[in-house]
N, CA and C atoms as an extended XYZ file, in Angstrom:
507
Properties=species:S:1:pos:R:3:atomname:S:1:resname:S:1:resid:I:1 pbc="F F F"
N       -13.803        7.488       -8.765 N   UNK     1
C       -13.397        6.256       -9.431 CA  UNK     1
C       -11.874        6.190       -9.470 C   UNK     1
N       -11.344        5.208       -8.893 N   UNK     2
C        -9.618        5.163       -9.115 CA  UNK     2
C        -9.020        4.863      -10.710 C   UNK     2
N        -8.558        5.462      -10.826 N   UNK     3
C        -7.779        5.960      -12.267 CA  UNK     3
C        -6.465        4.706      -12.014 C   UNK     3
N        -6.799        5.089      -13.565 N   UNK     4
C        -4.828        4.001      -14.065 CA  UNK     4
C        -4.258        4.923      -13.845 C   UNK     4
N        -3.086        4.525      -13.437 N   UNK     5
C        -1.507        5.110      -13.307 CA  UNK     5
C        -0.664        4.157      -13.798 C   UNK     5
N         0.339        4.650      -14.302 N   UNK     6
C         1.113        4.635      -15.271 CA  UNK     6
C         2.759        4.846      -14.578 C   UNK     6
N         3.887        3.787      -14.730 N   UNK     7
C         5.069        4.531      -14.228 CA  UNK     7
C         5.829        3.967      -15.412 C   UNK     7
N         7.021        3.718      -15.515 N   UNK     8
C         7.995        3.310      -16.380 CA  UNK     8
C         7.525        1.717      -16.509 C   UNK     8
N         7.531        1.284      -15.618 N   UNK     9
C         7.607       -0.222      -15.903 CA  UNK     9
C         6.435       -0.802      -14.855 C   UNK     9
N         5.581       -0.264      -14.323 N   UNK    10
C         4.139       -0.915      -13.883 CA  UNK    10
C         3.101       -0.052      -14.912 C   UNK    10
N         2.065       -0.633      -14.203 N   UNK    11
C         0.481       -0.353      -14.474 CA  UNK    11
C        -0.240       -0.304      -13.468 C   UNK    11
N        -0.930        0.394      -12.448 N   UNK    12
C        -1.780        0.304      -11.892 CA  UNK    12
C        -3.316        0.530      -12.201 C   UNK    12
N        -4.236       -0.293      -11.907 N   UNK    13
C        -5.549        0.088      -12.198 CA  UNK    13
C        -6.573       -0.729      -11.332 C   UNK    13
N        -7.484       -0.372      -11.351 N   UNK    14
C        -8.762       -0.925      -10.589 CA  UNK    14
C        -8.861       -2.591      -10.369 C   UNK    14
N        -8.844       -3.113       -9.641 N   UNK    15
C        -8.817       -4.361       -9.132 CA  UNK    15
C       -10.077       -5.109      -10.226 C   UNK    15
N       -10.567       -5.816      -11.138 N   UNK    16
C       -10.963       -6.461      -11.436 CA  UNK    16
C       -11.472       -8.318      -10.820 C   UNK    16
N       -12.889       -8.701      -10.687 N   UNK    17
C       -12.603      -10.035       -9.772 CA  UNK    17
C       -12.267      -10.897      -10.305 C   UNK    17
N       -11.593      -11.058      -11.534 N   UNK    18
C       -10.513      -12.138      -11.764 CA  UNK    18
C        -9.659      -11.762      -10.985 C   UNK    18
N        -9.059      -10.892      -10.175 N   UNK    19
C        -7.867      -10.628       -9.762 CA  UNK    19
C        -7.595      -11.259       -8.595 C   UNK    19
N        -8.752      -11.872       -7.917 N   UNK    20
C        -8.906      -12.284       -6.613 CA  UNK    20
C        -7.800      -13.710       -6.200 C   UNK    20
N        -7.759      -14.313       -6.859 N   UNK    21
C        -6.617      -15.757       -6.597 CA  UNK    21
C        -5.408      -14.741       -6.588 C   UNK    21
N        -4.973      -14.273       -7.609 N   UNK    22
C        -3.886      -12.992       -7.257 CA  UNK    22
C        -3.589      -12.518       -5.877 C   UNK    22
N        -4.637      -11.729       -5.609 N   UNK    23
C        -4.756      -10.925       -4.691 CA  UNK    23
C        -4.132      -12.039       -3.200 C   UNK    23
N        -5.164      -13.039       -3.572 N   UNK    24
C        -5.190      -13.712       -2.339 CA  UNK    24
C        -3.654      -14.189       -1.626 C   UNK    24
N        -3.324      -14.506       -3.027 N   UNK    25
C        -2.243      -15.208       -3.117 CA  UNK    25
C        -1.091      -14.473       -2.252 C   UNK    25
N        -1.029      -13.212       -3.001 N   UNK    26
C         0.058      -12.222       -2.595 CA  UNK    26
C        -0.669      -12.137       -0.944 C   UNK    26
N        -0.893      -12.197       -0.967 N   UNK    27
C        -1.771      -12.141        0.975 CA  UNK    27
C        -1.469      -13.105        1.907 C   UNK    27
N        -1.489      -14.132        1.412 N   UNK    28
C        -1.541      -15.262        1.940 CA  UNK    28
C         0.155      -15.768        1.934 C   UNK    28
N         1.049      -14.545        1.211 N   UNK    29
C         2.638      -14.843        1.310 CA  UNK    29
C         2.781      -14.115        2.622 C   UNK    29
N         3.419      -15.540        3.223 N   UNK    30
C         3.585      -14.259        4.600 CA  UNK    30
C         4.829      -13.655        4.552 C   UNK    30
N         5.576      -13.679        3.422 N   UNK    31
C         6.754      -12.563        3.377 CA  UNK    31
C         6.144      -10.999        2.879 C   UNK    31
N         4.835      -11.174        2.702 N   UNK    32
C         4.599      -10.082        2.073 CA  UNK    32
C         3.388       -9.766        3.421 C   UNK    32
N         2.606      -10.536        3.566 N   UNK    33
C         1.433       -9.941        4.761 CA  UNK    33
C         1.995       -9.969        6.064 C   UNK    33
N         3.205      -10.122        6.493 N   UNK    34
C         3.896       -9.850        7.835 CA  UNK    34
C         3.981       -8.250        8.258 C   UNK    34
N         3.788       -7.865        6.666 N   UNK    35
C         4.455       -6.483        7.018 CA  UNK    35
C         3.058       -5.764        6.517 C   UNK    35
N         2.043       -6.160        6.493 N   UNK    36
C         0.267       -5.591        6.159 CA  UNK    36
C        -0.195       -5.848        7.182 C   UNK    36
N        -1.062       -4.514        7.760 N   UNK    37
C        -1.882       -4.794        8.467 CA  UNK    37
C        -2.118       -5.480        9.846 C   UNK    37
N        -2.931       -5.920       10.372 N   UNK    38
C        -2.608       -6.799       11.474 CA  UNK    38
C        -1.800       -8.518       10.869 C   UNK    38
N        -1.195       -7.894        9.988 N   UNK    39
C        -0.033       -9.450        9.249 CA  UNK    39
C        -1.348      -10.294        8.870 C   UNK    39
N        -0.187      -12.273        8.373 N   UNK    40
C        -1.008      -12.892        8.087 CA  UNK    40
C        -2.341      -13.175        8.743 C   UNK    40
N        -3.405      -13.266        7.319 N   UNK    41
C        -4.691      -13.449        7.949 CA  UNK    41
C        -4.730      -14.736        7.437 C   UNK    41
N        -6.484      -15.956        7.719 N   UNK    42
C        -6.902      -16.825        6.980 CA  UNK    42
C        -6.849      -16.217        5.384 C   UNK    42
N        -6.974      -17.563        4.333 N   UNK    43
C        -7.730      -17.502        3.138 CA  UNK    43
C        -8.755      -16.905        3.214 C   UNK    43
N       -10.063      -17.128        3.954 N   UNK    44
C       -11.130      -16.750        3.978 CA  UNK    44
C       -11.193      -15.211        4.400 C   UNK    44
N       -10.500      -15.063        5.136 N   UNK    45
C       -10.500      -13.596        5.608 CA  UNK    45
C       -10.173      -12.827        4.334 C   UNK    45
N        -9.106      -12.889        3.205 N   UNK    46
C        -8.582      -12.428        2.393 CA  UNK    46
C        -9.111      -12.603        1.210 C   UNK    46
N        -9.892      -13.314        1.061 N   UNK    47
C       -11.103      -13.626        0.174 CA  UNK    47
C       -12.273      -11.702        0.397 C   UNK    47
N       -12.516      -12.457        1.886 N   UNK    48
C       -13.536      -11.470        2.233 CA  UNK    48
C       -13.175      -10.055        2.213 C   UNK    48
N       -11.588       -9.705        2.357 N   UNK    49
C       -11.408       -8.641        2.012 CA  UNK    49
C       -11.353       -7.875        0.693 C   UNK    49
N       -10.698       -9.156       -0.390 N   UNK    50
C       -10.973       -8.676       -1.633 CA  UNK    50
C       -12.348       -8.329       -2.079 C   UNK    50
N       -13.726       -9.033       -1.529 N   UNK    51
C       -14.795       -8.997       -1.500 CA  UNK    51
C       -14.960       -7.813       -1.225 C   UNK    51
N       -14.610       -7.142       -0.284 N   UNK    52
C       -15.492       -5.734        0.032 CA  UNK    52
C       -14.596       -4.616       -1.072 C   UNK    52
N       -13.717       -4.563       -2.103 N   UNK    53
C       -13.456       -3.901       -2.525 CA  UNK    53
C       -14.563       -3.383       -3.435 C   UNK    53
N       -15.044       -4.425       -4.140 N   UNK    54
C       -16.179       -4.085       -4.533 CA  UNK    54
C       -17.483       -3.933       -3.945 C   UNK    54
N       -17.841       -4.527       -3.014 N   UNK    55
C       -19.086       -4.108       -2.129 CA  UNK    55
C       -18.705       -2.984       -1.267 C   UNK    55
N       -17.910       -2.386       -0.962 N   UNK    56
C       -17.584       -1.214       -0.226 CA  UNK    56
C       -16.820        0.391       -0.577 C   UNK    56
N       -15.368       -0.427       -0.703 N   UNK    57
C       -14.780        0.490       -1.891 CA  UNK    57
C       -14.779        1.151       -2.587 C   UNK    57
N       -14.850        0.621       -3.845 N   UNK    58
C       -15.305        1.252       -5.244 CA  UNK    58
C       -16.640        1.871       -5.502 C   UNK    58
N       -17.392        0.960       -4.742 N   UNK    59
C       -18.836        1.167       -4.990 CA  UNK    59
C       -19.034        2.719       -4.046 C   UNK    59
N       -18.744        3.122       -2.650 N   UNK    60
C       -18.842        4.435       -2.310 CA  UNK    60
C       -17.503        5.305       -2.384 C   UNK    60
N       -16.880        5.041       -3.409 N   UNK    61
C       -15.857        5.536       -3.721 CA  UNK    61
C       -14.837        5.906       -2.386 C   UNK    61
N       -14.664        5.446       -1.619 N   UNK    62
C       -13.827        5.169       -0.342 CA  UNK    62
C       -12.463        5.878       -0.082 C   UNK    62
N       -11.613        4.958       -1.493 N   UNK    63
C       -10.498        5.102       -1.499 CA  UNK    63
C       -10.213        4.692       -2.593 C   UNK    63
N        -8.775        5.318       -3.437 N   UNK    64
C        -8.324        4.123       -4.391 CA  UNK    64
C        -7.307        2.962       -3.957 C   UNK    64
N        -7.540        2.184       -4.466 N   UNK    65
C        -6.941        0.889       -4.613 CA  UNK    65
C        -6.937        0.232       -6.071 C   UNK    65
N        -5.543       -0.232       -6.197 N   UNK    66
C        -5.340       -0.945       -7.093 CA  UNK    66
C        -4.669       -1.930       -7.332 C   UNK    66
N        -4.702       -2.808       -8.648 N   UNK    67
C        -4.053       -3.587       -8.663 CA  UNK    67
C        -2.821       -3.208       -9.350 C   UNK    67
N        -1.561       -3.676       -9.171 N   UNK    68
C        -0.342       -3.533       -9.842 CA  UNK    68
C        -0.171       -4.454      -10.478 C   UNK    68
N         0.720       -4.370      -12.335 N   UNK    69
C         1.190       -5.347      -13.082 CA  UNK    69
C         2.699       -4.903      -13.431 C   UNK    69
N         2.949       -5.820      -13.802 N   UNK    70
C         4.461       -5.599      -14.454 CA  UNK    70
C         4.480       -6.256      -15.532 C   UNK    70
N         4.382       -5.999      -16.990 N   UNK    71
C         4.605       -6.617      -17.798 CA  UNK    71
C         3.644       -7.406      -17.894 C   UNK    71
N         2.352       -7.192      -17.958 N   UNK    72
C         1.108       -7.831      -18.228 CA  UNK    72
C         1.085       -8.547      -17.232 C   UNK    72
N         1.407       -9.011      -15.873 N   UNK    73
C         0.956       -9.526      -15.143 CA  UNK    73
C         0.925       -9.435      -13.757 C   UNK    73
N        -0.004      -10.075      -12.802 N   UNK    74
C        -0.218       -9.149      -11.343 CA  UNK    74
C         1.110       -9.552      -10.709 C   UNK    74
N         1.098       -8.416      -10.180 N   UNK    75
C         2.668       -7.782       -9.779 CA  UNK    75
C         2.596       -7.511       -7.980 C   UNK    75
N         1.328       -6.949       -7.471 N   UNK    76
C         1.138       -6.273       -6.222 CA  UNK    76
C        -0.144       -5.589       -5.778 C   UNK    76
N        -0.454       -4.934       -5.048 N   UNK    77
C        -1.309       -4.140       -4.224 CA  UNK    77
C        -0.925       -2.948       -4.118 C   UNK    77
N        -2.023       -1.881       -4.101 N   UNK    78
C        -1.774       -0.528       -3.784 CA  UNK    78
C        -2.974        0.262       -3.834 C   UNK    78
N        -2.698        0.907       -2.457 N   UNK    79
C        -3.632        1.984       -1.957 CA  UNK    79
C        -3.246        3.216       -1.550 C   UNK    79
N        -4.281        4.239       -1.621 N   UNK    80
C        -3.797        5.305       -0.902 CA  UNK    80
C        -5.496        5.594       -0.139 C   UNK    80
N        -5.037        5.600        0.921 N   UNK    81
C        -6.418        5.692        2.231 CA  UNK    81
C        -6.597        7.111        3.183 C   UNK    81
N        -7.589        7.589        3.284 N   UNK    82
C        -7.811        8.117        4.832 CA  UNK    82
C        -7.177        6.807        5.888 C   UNK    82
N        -5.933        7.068        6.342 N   UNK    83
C        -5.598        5.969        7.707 CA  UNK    83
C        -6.591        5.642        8.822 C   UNK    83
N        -6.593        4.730        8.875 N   UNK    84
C        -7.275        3.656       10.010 CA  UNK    84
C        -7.013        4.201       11.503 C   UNK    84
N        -5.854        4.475       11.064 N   UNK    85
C        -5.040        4.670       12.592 CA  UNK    85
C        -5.998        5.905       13.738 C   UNK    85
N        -6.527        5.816       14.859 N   UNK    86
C        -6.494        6.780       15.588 CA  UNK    86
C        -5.938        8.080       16.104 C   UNK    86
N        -4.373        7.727       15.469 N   UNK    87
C        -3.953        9.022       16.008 CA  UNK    87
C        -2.886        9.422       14.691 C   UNK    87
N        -3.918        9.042       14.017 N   UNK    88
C        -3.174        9.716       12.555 CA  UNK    88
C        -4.338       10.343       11.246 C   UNK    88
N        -4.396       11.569       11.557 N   UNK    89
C        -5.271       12.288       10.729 CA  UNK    89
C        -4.814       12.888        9.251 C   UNK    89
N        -5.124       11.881        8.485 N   UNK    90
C        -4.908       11.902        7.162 CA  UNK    90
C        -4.533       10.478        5.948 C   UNK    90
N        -3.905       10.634        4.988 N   UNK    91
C        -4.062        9.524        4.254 CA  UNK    91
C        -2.521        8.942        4.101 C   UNK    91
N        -3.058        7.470        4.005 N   UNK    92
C        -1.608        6.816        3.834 CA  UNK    92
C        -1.277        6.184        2.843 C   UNK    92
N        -0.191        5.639        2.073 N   UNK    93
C        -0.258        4.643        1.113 CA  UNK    93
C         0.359        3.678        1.925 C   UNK    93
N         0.151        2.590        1.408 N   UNK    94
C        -0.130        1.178        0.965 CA  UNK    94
C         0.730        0.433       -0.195 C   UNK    94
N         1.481       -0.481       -0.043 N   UNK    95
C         1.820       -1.150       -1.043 CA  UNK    95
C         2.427       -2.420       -0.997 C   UNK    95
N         2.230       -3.345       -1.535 N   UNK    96
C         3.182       -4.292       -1.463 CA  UNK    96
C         3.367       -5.041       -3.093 C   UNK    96
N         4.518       -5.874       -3.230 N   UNK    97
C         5.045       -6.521       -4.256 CA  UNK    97
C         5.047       -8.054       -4.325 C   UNK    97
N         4.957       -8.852       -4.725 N   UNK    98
C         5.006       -9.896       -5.195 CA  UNK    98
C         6.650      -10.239       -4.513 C   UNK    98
N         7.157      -11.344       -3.928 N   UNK    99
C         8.411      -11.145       -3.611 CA  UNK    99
C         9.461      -11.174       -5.146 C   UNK    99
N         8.816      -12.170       -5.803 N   UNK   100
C         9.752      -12.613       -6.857 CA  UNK   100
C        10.322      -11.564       -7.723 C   UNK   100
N         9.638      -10.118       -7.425 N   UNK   101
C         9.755       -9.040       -7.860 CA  UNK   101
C         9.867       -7.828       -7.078 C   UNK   101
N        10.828       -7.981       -5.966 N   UNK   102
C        11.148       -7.027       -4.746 CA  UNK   102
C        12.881       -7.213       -5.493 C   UNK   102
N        13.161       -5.993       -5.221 N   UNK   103
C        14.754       -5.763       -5.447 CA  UNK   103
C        14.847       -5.179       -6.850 C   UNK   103
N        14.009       -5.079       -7.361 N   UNK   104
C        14.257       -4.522       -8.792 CA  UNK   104
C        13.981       -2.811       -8.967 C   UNK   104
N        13.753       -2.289       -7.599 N   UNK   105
C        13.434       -0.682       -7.948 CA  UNK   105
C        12.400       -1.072       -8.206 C   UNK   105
N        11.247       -2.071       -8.223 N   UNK   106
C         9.668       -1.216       -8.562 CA  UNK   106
C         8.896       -0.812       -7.306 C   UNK   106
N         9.837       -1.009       -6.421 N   UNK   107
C         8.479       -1.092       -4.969 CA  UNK   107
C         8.927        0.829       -5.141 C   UNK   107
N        10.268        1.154       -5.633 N   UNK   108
C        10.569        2.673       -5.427 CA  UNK   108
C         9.450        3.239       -6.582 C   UNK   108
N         9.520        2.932       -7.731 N   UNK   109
C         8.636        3.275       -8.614 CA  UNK   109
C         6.730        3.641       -8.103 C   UNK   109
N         6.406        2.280       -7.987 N   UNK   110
C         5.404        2.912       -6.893 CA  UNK   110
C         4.812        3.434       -6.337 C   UNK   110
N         6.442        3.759       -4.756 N   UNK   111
C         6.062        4.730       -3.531 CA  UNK   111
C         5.869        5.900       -4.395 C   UNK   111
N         6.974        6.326       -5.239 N   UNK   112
C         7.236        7.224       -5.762 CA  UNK   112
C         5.536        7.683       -6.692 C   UNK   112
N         5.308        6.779       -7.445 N   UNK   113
C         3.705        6.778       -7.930 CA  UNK   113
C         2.546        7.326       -7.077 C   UNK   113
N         2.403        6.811       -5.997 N   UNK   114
C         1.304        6.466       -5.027 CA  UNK   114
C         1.772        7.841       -4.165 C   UNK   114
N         3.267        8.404       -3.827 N   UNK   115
C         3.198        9.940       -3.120 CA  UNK   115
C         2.792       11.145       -4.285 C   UNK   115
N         3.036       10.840       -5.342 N   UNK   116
C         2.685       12.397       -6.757 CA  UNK   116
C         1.255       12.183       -6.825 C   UNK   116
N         0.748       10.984       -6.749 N   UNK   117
C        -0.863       10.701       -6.674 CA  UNK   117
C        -1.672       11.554       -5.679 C   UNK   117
N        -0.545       11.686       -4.365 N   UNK   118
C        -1.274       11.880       -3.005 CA  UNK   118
C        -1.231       13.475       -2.839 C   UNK   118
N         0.341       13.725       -3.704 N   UNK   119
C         0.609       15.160       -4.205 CA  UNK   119
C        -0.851       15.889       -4.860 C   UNK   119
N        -0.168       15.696       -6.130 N   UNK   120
C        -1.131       16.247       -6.882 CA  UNK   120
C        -2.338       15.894       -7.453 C   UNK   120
N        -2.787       15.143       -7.375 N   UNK   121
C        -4.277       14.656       -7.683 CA  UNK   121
C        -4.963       14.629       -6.454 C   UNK   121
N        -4.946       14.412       -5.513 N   UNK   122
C        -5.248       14.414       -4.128 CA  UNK   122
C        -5.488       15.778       -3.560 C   UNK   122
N        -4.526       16.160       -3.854 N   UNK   123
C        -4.219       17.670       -3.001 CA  UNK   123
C        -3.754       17.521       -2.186 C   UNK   123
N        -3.040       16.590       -1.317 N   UNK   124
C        -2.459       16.651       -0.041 CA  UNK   124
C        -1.193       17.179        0.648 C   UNK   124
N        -1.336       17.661        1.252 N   UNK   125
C        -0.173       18.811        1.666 CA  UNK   125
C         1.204       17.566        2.446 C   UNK   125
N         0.437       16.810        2.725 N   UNK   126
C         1.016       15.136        3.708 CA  UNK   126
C         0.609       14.123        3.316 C   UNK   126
N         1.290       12.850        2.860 N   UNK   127
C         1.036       11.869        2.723 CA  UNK   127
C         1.784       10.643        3.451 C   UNK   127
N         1.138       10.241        4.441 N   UNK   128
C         1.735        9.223        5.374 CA  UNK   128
C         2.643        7.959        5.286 C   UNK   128
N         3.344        6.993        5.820 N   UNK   129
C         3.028        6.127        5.705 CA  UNK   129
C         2.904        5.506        7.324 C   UNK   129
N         2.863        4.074        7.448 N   UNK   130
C         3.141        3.675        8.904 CA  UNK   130
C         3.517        2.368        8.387 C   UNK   130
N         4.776        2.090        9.083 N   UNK   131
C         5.730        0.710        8.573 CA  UNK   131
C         6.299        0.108        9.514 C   UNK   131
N         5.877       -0.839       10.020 N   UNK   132
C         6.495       -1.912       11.053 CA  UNK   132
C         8.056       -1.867       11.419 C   UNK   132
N         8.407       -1.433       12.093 N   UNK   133
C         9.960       -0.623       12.473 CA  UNK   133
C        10.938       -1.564       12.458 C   UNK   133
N        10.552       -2.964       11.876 N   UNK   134
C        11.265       -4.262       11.847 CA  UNK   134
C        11.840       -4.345       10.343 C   UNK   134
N        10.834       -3.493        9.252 N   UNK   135
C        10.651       -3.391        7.960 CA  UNK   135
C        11.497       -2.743        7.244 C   UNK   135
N        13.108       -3.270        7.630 N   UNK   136
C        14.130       -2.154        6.797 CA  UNK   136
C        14.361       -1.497        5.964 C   UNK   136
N        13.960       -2.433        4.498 N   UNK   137
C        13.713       -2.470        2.970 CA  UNK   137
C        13.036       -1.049        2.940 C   UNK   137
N        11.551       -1.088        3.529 N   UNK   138
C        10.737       -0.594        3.329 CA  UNK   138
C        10.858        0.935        3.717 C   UNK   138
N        11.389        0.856        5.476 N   UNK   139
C        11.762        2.280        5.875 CA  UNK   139
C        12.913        2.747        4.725 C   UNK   139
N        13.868        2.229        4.726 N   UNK   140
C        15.202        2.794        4.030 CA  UNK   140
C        14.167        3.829        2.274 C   UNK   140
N        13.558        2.779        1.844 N   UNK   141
C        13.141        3.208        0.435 CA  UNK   141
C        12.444        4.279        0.766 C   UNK   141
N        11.098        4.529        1.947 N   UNK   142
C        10.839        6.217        2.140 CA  UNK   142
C        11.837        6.989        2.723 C   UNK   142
N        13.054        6.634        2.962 N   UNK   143
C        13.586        7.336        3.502 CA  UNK   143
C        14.219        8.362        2.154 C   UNK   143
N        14.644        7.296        1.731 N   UNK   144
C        15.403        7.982        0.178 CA  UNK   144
C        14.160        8.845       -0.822 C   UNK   144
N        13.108        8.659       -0.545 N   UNK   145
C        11.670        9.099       -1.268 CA  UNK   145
C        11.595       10.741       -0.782 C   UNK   145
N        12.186       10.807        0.561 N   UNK   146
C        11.893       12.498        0.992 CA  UNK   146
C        11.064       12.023        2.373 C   UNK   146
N        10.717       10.314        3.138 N   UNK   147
C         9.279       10.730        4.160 CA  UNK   147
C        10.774       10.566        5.110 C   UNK   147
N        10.140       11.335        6.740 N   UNK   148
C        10.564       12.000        7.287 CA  UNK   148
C        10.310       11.261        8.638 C   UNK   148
N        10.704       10.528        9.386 N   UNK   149
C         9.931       10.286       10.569 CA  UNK   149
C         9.378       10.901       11.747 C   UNK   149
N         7.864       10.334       12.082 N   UNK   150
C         7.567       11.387       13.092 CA  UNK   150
C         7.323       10.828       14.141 C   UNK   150
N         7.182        9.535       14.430 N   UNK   151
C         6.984        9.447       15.977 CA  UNK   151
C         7.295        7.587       15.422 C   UNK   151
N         7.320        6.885       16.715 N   UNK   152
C         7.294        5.439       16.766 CA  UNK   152
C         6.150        5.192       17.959 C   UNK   152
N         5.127        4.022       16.968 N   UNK   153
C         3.817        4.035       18.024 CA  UNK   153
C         4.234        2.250       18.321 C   UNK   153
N         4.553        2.448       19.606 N   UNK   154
C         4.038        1.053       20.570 CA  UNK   154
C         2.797        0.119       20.442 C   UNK   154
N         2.853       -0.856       20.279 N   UNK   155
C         1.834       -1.962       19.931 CA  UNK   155
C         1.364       -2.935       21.104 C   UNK   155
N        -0.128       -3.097       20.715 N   UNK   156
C         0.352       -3.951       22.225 CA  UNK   156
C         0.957       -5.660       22.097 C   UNK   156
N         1.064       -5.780       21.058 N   UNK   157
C         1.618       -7.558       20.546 CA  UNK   157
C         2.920       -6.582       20.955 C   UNK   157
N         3.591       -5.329       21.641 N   UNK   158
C         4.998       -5.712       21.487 CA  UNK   158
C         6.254       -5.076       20.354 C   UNK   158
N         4.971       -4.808       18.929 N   UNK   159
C         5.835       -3.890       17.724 CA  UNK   159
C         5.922       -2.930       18.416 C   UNK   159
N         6.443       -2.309       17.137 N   UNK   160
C         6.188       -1.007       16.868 CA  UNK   160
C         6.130       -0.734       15.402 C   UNK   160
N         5.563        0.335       15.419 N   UNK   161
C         4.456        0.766       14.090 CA  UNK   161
C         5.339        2.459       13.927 C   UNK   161
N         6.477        2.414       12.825 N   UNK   162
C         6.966        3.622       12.591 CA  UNK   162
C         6.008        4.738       11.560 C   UNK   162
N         5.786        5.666       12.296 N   UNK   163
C         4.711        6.925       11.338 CA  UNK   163
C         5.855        7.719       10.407 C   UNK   163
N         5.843        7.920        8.940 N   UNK   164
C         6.466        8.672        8.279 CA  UNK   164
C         5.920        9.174        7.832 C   UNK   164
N         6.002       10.486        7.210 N   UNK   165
C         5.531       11.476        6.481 CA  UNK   165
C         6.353       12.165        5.487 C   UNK   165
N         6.038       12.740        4.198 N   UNK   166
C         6.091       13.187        2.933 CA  UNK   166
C         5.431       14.565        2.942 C   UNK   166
N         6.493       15.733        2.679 N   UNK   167
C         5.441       16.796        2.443 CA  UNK   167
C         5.664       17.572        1.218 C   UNK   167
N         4.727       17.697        0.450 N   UNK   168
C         4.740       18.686       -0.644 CA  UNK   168
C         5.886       19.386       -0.546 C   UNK   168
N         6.451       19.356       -1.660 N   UNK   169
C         7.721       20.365       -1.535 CA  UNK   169
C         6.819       21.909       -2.914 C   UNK   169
């Protein structure tokens, strides 16, 4: 079951389905889903994904995911996964912010959250990420976090998909 976490100034906890217009919302910003996943999707698609959190997710305990608040209200997304990726064996986090609330140090708060999670509650000796090599903000902030880069994977749209890694100190 994914647990609350707690930092200075968020809340993370279990996605609730009121959360879904939220969710969607932040999804459907393409300043924020450019840099998720295969990027912007439909509404419907993002619907259906919030959908399987609970039909899939939670229910076989998968992964955690949560929702982020700031001050009583939805703030962001966050996961920490077994990666998708083929040629990446192990788990990654996940995160994104609300824009109106990027620049304030919480996306560091967070990473910083979501790697001690992957640390020590997890057990993981490595905790990944993989970040669109276009994604400055994002690289720069694991960079300052301790992740380490390990390779740059070629896309076939043309990206590239930077692999970082975090290791237990």
């Amino acid at each position: 079951m994914t647990p609350d976490l707690r930092t200075e100034r968020l809340t993370l906890s279990p996605y609730v389905p009121a959360d879904e217009d939220d969710f969607v919302a932040l999804f459907q910003d393409t300043r924020v889903s450019r840099w998720m996943g295969d990027g912007p999707q439909s509404e419907a698609a993002d619907r259906a994904l919030f959908g399987r959190v609970f039909t899939d997710v939670y229910p076989s305990n998968r992964f955690d995911v949560w929702a982020v608040r700031h001050v009583g209200r939805y703030a962001g997304h966050a996961e920490i996964k077994p990666s998708p990726e083929p040629w990446l064996d192990g788990h990654e986090l996940v995160y994104a912010l609300a824009p109106d609330l990027q620049g304030q140090g919480l996306g560091r708060e967070l990473a910083v959250a979501l790697t001690a999670y992957g640390h020590d509650t997890l057990a993981l000796a490595e905790v990944h990420a993989t970040v669109d090599a276009r994604n400055a903000p994002s690289l720069a902030l694991l960079a300052r976090l301790g992740y380490t880069r390990v390779r740059d994977i070629a896309e076939d749209g043309g990206g590239v998909t930077r692999h970082l890694t975090h290791r237990r100190r």
